[in-house]
C-alpha positions in Angstrom: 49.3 13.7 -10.8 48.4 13.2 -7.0 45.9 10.5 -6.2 44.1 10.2 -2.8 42.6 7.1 -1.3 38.5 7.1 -0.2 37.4 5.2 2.6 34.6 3.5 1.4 35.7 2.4 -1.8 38.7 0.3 -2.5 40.0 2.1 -5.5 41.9 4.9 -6.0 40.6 8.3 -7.9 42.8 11.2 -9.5 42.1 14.8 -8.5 41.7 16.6 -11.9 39.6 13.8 -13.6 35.8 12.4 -13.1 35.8 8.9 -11.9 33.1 7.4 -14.4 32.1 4.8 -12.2 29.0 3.5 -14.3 31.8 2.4 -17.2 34.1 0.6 -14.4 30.7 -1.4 -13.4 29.9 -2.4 -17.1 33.9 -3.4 -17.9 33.9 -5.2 -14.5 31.1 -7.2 -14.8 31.8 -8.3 -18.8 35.2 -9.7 -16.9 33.2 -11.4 -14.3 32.0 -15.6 -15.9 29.1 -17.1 -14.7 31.1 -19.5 -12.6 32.8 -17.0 -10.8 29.4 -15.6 -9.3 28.4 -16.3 -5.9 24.8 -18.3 -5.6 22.9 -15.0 -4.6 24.0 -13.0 -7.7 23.3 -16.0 -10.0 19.6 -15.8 -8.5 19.9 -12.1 -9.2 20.6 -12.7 -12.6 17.8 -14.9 -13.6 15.3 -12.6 -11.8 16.9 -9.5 -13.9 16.5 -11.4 -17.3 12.8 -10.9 -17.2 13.1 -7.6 -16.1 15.8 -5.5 -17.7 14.1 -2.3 -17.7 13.5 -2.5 -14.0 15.1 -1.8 -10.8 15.4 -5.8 -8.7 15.7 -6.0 -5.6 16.7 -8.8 -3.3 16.3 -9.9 -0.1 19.3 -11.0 2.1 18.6 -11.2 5.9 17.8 -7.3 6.5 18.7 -5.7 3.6 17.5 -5.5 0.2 20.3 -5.7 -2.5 20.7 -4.9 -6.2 23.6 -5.2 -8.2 25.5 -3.6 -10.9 24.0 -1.2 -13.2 20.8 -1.2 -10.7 23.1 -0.7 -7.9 24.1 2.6 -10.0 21.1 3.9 -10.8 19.7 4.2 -7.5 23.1 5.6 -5.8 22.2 8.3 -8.4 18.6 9.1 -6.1 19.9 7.5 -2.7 22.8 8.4 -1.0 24.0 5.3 0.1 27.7 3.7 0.7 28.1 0.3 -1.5 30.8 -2.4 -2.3 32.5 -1.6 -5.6 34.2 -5.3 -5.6 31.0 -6.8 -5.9 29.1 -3.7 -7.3 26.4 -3.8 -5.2 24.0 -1.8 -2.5 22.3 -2.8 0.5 18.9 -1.4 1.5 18.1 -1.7 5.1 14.7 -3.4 5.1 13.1 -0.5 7.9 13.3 2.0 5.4 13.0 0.2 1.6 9.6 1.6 1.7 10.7 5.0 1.8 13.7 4.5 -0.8 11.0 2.6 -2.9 8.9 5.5 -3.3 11.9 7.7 -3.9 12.9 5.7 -7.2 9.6 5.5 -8.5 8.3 9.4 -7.8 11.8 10.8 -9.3 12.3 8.1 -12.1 10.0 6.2 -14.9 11.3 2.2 -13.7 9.1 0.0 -11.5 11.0 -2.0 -8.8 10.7 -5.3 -8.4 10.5 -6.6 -4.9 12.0 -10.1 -4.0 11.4 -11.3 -0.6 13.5 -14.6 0.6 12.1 -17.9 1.7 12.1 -18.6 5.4 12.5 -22.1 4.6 15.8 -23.8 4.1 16.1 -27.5 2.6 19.6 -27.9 4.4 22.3 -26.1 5.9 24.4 -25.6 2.4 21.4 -24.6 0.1 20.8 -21.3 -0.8 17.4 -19.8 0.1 14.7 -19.3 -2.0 14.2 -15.9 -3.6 10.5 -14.8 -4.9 9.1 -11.8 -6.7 6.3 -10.6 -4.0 5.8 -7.0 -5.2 6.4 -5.0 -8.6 5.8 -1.4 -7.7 5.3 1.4 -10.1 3.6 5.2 -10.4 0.0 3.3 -11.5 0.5 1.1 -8.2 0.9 4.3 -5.7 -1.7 4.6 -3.8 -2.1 1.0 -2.8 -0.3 -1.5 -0.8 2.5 -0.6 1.3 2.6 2.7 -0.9 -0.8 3.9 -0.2 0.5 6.8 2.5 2.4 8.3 -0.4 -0.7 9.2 -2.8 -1.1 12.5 -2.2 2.1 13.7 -3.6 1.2 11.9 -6.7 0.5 14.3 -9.5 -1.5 11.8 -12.2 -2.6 8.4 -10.9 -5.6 6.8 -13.0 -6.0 4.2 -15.0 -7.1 4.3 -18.9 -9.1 1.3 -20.0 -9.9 1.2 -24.2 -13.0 -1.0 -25.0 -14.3 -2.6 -28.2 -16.2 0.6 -28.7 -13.2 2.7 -28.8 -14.4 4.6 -25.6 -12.0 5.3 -23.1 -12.7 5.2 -18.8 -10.4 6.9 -16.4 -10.8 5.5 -12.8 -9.0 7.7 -10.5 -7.3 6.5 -6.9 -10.5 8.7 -5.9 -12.9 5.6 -7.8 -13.7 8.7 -10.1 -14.9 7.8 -13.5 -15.6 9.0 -16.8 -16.0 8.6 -20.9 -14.0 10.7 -23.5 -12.8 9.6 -27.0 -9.4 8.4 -28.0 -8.2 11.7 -29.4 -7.7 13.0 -25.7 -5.2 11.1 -25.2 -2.8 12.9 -26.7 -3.0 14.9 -22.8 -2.7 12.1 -20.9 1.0 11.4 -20.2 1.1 7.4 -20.0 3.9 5.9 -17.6 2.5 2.3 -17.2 0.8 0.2 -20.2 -0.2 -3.2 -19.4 -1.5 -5.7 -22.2 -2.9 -9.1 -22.5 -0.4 -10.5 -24.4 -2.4 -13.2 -26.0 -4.4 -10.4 -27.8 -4.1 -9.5 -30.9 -3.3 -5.4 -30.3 -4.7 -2.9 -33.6 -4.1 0.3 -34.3 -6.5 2.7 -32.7 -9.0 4.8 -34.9 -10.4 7.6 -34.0 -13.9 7.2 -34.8 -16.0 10.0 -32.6 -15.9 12.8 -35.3 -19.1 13.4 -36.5 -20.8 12.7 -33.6 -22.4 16.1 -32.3 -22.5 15.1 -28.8 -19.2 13.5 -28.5 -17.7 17.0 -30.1 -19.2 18.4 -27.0 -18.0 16.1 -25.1 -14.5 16.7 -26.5 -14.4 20.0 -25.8 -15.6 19.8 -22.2 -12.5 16.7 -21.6 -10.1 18.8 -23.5 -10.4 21.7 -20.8 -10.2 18.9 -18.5 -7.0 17.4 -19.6 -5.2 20.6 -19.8 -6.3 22.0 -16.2 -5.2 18.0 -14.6 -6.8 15.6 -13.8 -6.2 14.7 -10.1 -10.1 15.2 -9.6 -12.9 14.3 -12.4 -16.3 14.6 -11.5 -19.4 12.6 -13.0 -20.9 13.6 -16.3 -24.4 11.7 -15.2 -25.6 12.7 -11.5 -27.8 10.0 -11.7 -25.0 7.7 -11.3 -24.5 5.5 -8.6 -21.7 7.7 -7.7 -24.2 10.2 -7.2 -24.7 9.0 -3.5 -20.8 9.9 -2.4 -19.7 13.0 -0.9 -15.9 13.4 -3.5 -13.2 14.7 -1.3 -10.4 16.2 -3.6 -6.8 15.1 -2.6 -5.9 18.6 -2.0 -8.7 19.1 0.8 -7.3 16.1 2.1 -3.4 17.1 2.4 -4.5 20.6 3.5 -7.1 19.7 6.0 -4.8 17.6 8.1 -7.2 14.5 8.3 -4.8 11.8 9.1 -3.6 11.9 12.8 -7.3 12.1 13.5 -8.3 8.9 13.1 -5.4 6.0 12.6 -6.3 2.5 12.1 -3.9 -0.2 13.3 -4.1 -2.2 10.2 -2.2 -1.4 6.7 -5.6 -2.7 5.4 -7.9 -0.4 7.7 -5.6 3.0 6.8 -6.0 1.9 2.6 -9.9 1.5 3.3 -10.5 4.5 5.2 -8.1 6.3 2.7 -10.8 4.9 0.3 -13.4 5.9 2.3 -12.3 9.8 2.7 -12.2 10.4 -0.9 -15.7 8.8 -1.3 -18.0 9.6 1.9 -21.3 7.8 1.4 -23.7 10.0 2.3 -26.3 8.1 3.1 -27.2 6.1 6.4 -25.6 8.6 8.6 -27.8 8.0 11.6 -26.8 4.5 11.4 -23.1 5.1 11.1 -23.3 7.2 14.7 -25.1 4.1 15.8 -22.6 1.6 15.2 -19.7 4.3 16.5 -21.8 3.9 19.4 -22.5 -0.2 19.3 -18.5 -0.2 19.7 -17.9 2.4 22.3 -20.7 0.8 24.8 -18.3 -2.7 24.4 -15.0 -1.2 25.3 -13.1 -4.1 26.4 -14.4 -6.2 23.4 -13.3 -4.0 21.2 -10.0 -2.8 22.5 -9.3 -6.3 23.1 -10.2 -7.3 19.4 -8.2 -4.5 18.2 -5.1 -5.5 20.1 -5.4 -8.6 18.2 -5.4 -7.9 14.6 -2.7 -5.4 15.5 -0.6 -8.2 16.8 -1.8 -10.4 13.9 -0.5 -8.0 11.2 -1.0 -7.1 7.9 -3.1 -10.3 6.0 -3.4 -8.7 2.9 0.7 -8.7 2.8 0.8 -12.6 3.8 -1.8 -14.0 1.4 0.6 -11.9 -1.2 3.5 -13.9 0.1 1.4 -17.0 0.3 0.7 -16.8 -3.8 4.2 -15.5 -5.0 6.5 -17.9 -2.4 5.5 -21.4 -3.8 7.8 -23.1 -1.6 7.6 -21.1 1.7 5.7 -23.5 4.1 6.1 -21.4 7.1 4.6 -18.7 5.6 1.3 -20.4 4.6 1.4 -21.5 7.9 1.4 -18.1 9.8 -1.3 -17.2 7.4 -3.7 -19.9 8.5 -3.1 -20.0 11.8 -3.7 -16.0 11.7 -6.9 -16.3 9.7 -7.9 -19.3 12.3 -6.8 -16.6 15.3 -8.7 -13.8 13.9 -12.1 -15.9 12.9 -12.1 -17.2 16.6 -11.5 -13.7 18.0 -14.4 -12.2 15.2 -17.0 -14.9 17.0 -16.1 -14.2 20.5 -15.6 -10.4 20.3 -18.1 -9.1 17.9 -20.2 -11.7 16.5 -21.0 -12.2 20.3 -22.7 -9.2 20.8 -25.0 -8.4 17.6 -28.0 -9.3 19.9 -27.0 -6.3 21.5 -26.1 -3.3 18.8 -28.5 -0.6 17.2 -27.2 -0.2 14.2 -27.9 -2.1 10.9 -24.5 -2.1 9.9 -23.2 -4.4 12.8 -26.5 -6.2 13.0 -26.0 -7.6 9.6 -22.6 -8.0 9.7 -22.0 -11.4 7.8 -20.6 -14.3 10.4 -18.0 -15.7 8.4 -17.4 -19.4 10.1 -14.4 -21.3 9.5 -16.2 -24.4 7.6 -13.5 -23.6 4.4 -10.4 -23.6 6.3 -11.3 -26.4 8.2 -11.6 -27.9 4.5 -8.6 -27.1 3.9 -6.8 -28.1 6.7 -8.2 -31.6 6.3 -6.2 -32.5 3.7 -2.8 -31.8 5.5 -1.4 -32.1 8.9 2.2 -30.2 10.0 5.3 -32.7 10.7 9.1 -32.2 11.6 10.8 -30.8 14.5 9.5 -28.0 14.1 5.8 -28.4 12.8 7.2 -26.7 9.5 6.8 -30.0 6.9 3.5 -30.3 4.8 2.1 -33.8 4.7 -1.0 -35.0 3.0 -3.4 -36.5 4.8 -5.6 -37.7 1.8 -4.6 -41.2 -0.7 -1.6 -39.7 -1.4 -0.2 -40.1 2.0 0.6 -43.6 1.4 3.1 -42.4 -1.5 4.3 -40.5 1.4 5.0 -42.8 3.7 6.4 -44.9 1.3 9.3 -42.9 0.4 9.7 -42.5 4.1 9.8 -46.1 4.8 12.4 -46.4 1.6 14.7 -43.5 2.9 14.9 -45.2 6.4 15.4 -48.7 5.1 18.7 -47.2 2.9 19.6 -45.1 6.0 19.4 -48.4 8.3 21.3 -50.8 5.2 24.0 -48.0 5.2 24.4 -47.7 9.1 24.7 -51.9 8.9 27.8 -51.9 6.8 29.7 -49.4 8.8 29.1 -51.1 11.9 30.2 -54.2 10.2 33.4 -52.5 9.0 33.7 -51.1 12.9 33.4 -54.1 14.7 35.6 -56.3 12.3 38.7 -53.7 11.6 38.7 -51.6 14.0 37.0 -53.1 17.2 34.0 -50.6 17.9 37.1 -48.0 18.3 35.5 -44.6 19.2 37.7 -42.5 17.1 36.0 -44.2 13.9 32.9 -42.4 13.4 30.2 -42.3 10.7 29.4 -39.1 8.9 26.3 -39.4 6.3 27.5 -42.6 4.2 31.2 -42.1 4.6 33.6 -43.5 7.5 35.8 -41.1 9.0 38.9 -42.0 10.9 42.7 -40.8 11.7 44.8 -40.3 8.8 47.2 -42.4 10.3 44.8 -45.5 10.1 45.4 -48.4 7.9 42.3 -49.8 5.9 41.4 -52.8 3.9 41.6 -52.9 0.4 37.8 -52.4 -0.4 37.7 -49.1 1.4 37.4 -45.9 -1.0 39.0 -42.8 -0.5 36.2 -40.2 -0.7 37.4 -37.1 1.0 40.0 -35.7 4.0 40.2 -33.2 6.9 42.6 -31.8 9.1 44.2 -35.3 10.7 41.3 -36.7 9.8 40.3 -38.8 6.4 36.7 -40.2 4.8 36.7 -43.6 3.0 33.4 -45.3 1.5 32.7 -48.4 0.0 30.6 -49.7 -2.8 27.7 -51.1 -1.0 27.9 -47.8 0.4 28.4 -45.5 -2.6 25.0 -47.8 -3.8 23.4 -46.7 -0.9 23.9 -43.1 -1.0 22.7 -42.8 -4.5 19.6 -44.4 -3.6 19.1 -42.2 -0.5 19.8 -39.0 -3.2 17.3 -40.4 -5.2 14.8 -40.7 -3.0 15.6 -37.1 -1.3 14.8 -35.9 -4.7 11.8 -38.0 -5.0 10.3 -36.6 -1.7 11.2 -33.0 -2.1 9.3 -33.1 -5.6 6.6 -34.9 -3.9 6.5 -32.0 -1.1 6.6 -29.8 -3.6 4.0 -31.0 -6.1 1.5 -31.8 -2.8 2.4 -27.6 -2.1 1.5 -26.4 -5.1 -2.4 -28.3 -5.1 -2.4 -26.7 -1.3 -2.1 -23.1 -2.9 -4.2 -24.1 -5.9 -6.8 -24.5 -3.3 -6.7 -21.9 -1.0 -7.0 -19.5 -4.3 -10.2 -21.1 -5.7 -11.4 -19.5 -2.1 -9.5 -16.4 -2.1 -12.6 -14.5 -2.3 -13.6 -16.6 1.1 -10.1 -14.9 2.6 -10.4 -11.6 1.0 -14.3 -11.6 2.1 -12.5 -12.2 5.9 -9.6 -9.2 5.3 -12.5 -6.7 3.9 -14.2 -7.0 7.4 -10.9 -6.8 9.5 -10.1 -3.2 7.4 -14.3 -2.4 8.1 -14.1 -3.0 11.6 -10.7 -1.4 12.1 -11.7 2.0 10.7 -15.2 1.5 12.5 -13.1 1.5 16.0 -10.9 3.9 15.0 -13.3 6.3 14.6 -15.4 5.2 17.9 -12.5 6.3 19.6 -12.2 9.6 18.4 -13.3 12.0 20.8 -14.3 9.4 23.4 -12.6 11.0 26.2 -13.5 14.5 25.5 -16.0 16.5 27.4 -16.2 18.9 24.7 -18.0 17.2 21.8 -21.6 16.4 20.2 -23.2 14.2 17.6 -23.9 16.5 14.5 -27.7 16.7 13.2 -28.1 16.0 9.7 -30.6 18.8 7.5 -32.2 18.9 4.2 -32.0 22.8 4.7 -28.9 24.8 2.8 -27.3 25.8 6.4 -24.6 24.8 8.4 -24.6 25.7 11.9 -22.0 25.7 14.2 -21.8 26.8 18.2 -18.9 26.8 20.2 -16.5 24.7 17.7 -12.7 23.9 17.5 -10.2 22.6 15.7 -9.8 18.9 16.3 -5.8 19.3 16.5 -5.5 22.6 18.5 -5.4 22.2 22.5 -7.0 25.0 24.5 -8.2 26.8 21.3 -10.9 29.5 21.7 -14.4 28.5 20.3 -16.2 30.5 17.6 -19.7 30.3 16.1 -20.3 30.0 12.7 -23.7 30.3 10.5 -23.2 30.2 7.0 -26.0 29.1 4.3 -24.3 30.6 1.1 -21.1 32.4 1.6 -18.5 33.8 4.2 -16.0 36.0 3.5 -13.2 35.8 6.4 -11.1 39.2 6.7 -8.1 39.8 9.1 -4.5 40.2 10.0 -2.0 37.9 9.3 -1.9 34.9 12.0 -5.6 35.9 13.4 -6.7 32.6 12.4 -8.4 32.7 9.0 -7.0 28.9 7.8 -7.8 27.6 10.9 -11.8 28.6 10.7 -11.1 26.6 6.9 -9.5 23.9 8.7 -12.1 23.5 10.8 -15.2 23.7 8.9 -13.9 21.2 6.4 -12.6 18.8 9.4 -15.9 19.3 11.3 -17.9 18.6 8.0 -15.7 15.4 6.7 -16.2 13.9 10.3 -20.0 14.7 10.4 -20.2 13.0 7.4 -18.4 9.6 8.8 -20.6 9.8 11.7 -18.2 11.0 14.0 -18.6 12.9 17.1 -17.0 16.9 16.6 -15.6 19.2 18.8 -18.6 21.7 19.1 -21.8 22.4 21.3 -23.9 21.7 18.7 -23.6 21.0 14.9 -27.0 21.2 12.4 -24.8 20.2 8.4 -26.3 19.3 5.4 -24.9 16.8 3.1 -22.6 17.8 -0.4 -21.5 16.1 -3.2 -17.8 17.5 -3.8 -15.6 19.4 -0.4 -13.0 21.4 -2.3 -10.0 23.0 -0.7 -7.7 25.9 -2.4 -5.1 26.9 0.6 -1.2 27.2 0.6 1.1 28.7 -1.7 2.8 25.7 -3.3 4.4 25.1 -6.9 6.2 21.8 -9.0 8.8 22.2 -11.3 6.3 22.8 -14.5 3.3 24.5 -12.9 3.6 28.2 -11.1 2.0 28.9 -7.8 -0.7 31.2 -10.0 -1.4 28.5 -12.5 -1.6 25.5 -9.5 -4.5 27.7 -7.9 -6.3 28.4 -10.9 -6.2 24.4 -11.8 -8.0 24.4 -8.3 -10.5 26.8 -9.0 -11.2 25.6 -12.0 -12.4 22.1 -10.9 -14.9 24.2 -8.0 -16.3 26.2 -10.8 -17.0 22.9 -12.5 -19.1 21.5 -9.2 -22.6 22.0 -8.0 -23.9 21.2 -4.2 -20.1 21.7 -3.0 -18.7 23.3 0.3 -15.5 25.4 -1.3 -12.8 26.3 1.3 -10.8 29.4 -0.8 -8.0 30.9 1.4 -6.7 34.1 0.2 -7.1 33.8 -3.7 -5.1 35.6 -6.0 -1.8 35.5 -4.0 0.2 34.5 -6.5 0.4 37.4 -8.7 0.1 41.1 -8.2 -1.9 42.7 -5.9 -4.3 44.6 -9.0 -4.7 41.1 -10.9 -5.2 39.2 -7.2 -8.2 41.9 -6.5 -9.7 41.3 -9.6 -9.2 37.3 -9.9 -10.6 37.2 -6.2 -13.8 39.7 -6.9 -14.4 38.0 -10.2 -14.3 34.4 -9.4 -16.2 34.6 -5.9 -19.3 36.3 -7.9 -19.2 33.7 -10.4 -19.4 31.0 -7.8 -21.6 32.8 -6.1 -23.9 31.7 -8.9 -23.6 27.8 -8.3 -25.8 25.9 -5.5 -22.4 25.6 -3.6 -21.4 26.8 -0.1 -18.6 29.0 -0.1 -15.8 30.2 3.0 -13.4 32.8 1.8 -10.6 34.5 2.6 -9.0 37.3 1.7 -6.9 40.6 2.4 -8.5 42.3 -0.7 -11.3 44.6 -0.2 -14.7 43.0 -1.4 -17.7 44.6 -0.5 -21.1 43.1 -0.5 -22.4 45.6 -3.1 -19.6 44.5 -5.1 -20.5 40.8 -5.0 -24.5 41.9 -5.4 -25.5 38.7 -3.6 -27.2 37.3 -0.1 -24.1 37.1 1.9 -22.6 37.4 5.6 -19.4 39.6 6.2 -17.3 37.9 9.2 -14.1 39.7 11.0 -11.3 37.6 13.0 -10.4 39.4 16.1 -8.2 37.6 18.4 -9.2 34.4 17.2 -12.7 34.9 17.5 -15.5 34.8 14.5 -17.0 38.4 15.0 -20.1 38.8 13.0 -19.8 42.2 11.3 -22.2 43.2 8.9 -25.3 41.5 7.3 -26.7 42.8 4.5 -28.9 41.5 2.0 -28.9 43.4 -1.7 -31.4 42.2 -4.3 -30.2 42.0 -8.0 
C-alpha cells in the first residue's frame, strides 16, 4: 500500500483509506498527563471545564487558539492549516470576527472569547487569560456582531412570567403577548435561567379564555409565516410613535454606506435607530443636523477624537471581565477623562448657540465621579502601570515596601561581606537575586551552598541568605495579594457608577450618528430639506438615488398606489430604492437628493424585492412570508417589486392582481411593479398608471373608477 507525505501535517496518510483525524485527537490527547502540558493549554483546560459544550478560544499575541476536539470542529467550517503535534488552530485576530460569526450562523455552540492580560508580573509568568465575550445566535445583532443581523433568520428573545404569558422582543425592540402553547413554533437555540430558581413545569392555562383563543389563532399564523417582523397588537402603545423598518427593507434598500458612524457604538445605535424611526420631532432633528454642520471644525474635530479613542463599550467589557489587567482600566479612564474634556470644549461649548432642543438639552455630564474615583489611587512603577491606594490603606502599602527593601538591603550586606572577605571585591563574582555567582573553577568556604550552575559559571547561597529570600517571597506574595485585593474594590467601584459611564457612551453613539448624518449630503448642490404633511401624499420633484452618480431625475406623485411597468433594466427597483431611501432619510431628518420633497409620516416601510431562497423556504414561499406581514399593516409605505415571480406566469398574474386589490383596501401606500398586465378596471380603485422609459417616470394614464 503506497503512502504519501502532506506538507502541513507531520503524519503520514494511506491512499485507499480515510484518515479519521477526530479519533487520532481523542487517542492523543488521553496519552497526553497533565504535567506534560505546556502553561497555555493548562489555562485552556480550566477555561474548557466550565464550558464543554462550547467552542474556547484563546488569546496568544495575535491569534486566537483552541485546541483539540475544538480545534476539530471548526477546521470542519474554516479552512484553516493547524499543528497536529499539539492539536491545535490559530485564528488571526483581523479576522476572528468573521470566523466567529461563521461558527455560530452554521452551527448550534456559542464561542467563548478569551482575551489575554497586557500585564505581566515577571518575565517567566504566564499571562493572564480572561473570558471577555460568550457569543451566540441570541447575541447577534449586538456587540462586535451587530453588522451581521440581517442574515439572521430568528433573533428574539422569549421571556415566561408568573402569569404564564410569554413576550417576544425582537432585535427590531418589537414586542408582543401570546400563550405558552405557541411555543411549540418557536425553535429555541439559547435558554438562559436563574439558577437559584426553582424551575416548574409549564401549564398551559389560556384555554377557555375567548379572547386568548383569538389571540392564538392570530400568533399561530404568525409563527408559521416567521417571525423576523411582529407588529403591535395595541396602537396605542408607546411603540405607536416609531416608524418599524422590516430587516428586509433594510438589506434591500442599501441604507448602510449612506450614513457610517465612526464608532462600533454609533453604527449599533443607529442600527437601532433604522429599525425604529421616531416619528415625532422631525423639525427638530433637521435642526440639530443643522446646529452641527454650522460648527464644522468642532465637530469634525470631536469626531476625529472618539475615532482615535475607540470603541468604550469594548473596554469597560474588558475592564469587568480582566480583574487583574491594570493597564486596561487605565486606558479606559484616561479615555473617558479625554472624551469628557473634548464633550465640554467641543459641544457643550456651543449650546448657547444651537436651535434645536435636542442639543440644547443635551445633559453636561462633568467629571465630579471619576475624579472620585481617581482620588483613591495614584499610578506608580516605571511605567505608570502599578495601582497604589491613596486612602489608610496606603500605609499597609508602604509597609510592605519598606519590608521588601529592608530584606533586599540585609541580603545585598552579606554578599558584599562574602566579596570583600574571600574574594577581594573581585569583578567576576557577581550577585544575581539572593545567590552568588562565580567561576566554576573557584574555591569557596565551607558555609557556601551550592544552589544552581551555568555554562563555566556556578551559584552558591548561604543560610542567612536562603532566610532572606524566603522572606522577600513572602512578602512578594503579600503585596501582589494586596495589589490585587486594592484592584478588585477599584472595579467594585467603578460598577456601582456604571450607569455614570454607560450614561457617557450613550451620548458618544448619539452624537456620532447625529454627525454622521449632518454630513450626508453636505457638499452636494443637489439636495433639500423634506416638508413633513398630515395629507396622504408624497411628493417628489427632480429626485435620485442617493448611491447613483449622474442618475437622471424623475418626479413622482403618489397618494395611494403606483404601479411601475417596463422593460427589464429600465429602472423599476431603482424608483423602489429610491422612494424607500428618500422616505427613511426624511424621516431621520436628513437632507435628500431632490428639488423638493412634501412626505407624510408611516408606521411600518415594507420591502418585497429580489429573488432569494434558504435551504427550507422556496423563493415562492419567502415572498409570500413577506406579503403576508404588509397585509397585516395599516398606515404603511409597501415597496412590491415584480410579485409572483417565483412561480408560473398564470399563478404570478393572479397572485399579483389578487394581492394588490386586497391591499388596495388598507390605509397603506403602495409602489408596484410588475411585467403582468393589470389594468385599472381590474384593480377598481383611485390609482395612477406610471411607464419607465429610459429611466424616466412617464405618467401615463390617470383614471379614476368608482366602485
Amino acid at each position: 500500500m503506497k503512502t504519501k507525505k502532506l506538507n502541513c501535517f507531520d503524519v503520514e496518510l494511506c491512499d485507499n483509506a480515510l484518515f479519521d483525524s477526530e479519533q487520532l485527537i481523542k487517542s492523543k490527547s488521553k496519552q497526553k498527563s497533565n504535567s506534560e502540558l505546556t502553561p497555555l493549554e493548562v489555562q485552556y483546560q480550566e477555561i474548557k471545564k466550565d464550558y464543554q459544550q462550547d467552542l474556547v478560544l484563546l488569546q496568544r499575541g495575535n491569534f486566537f487558539l483552541a485546541y483539540q476536539d475544538d480545534a476539530h470542529f471548526i477546521r470542519k467550517y474554516i479552512d484553516l492549516q493547524w499543528k497536529i503535534p499539539n492539536y491545535l488552530v490559530g485564528l488571526n485576530e483581523a479576522s476572528v470576527i468573521e470566523h466567529i460569526h461563521t461558527l455560530i450562523m452554521q452551527t448550534d455552540k456559542k464561542v467563548v472569547y478569551c482575551e489575554q492580560s497586557v500585564f505581566q508580573m515577571t518575565q517567566n509568568q504566564i499571562r493572564d487569560r480572561f473570558i471577555t465575550g460568550i457569543y451566540s445566535k441570541g447575541l447577534l445583532g449586538f456587540g462586535i456582531l451587530g453588522e451581521n443581523i440581517e442574515n439572521i433568520e430568528t433573533n428574539y428573545l422569549v421571556s415566561l412570567y408568573k402569569d404564564e404569558a410569554i413576550v417576544l422582543d425582537t432585535i427590531s425592540k418589537v414586542a408582543y403577548k401570546t400563550s405558552i402553547e405557541n411555543l411549540n413554533f418557536i425553535k429555541i437555540t439559547e435558554i438562559i435561567t436563574n439558577e437559584k430558581i426553582k424551575t416548574l413545569a409549564l401549564k398551559n392555562t389560556a384555554k377557555g379564555d375567548s379572547a386568548f383563543e383569538q389571540l392564538e389563532i392570530f400568533f399561530k399564523e404568525r409563527f408559521i409565516n416567521g417571525i423576523s417582523q411582529i407588529t403591535f397588537i395595541d396602537d396605542s402603545s408607546l411603540f405607536s410613535k416609531f416608524c418599524l423598518i422590516s430587516d428586509n427593507a433594510i438589506k434591500q434598500l442599501f441604507f448602510k454606506p449612506l450614513i457610517q458612524p465612526v464608532t462600533k457604538e454609533g453604527c449599533r445605535k443607529l442600527q437601532m435607530i433604522l429599525r425604529k424611526i421616531p416619528i415625532e420631532g422631525i423639525k427638530d432633528k433637521q435642526l440639530a443636523q443643522q446646529d452641527m454642520r454650522n460648527h464644522l471644525v468642532f465637530r469634525d474635530s470631536f469626531l476625529a477624537e472618539i475615532k482615535r479613542v475607540g470603541s468604550l463599550q469594548h473596554q469597560m467589557a474588558r475592564v469587568f471581565n480582566a480583574p487583574k489587567d491594570c493597564l486596561i482600566l487605565k486606558q479606559f479612564l484616561n479615555n473617558i477623562k479625554y472624551i469628557l474634556m473634548q464633550l465640554k470644549q467641543k459641544i457643550y461649548i456651543n449650546k448657547q448657540n444651537y436651535k434645536s432642543e435636542q442639543l440644547k438639552n443635551l445633559k453636561e455630564l462633568n467629571d465630579n465621579i471619576l475624579q472620585k474615583i481617581q482620588q483613591e489611587f495614584v499610578w506608580e512603577g516605571e511605567n505608570l502601570d502599578i495601582l497604589v491606594p491613596q486612602n489608610q490603606e496606603r500605609t499597609l502599602y508602604n509597609q510592605i515596601l519598606e519590608n521588601l527593601e529592608k530584606t533586599e538591603d540585609e541580603a545585598n550586606e552579606e554578599y558584599q561581606k562574602i566579596k570583600s572577605q574571600f574574594y577581594y571585591n573581585d569583578p567576576k563574582i557577581k550577585y544575581n537575586g539572593f545567590e552568588i555567582e562565580m567561576p566554576e573553577d573557584y574555591k569557596t568556604p565551607s558555609f557556601m551552598l551550592f544552589s544552581n550552575k551555568r555554562q563555566g559559571y556556578r551559584k552558591y547561597t548561604t543560610q542567612l541568605l536562603q532566610k532572606k529570600q524566603q522572606q522577600h517571597i513572602k512578602l512578594l506574595d503579600q503585596l501582589k495579594k494586596f495589589i490585587h485585593l486594592f484592584y478588585q474594590q477599584v472595579i467594585e467601584n467603578i460598577i456601582k457608577h456604571k450607569e455614570y459611564f454607560q450614561e457617557i457612551i450613550n451620548q458618544i453613539s448619539d452624537l456620532d450618528v447625529l454627525i454622521a448624518m449632518s454630513k450626508y449630503l453636505e457638499n452636494d448642490q443637489h439636495k433639500c430639506l423634506p416638508i413633513q404633511s398630515d395629507q396622504n401624499q408624497l411628493i417628489l420633484k427632480d429626485f435620485c438615488h442617493p448611491l447613483i452618480q449622474n442618475c437622471i431625475p424623475n418626479d413622482l406623485n403618489i397618494d395611494k398606489c403606483i404601479i411601475l411597468t417596463g422593460y427589464n433594466g429600465a429602472g423599476k427597483s431603482t424608483i423602489l430604492r429610491s422612494v424607500g431611501l428618500l422616505v427613511i432619510l426624511a424621516m431621520l431628518g436628513c437632507y435628500v437628493p431632490c428639488q423638493q420633497m412634501i412626505f407624510k409620516t408611516f408606521n411600518e416601510i415594507h420591502c418585497r424585492m429580489g429573488a432569494y431562497d434558504t435551504i427550507r423556504e422556496s423563493t415562492f414561499f419567502v415572498e409570500l412570508q413577506e406579503v403576508r406581514r404588509m397585509i397585516d399593516t395599516q398606515n404603511s409605505l409597501l415597496l412590491i417589486d415584480e410579485l409572483g415571480r417565483g412561480t408560473s406566469s398564470i399563478d404570478g398574474h393572479a397572485i399579483a392582481y389578487s394581492i394588490l386589490k386586497y391591499l388596495l383596501k388598507q390605509n397603506s401606500m403602495i409602489l408596484f411593479t410588475t411585467h403582468f398586465d393589470i389594468t385599472l378596471d381590474q384593480v377598481m380603485y383611485y390609482m395612477d398608471n406610471y411607464q419607465l422609459q429610459k429611466g424616466q417616470v412617464i405618467k401615463e394614464l390617470t383614471s379614476k373608477i368608482l366602485i
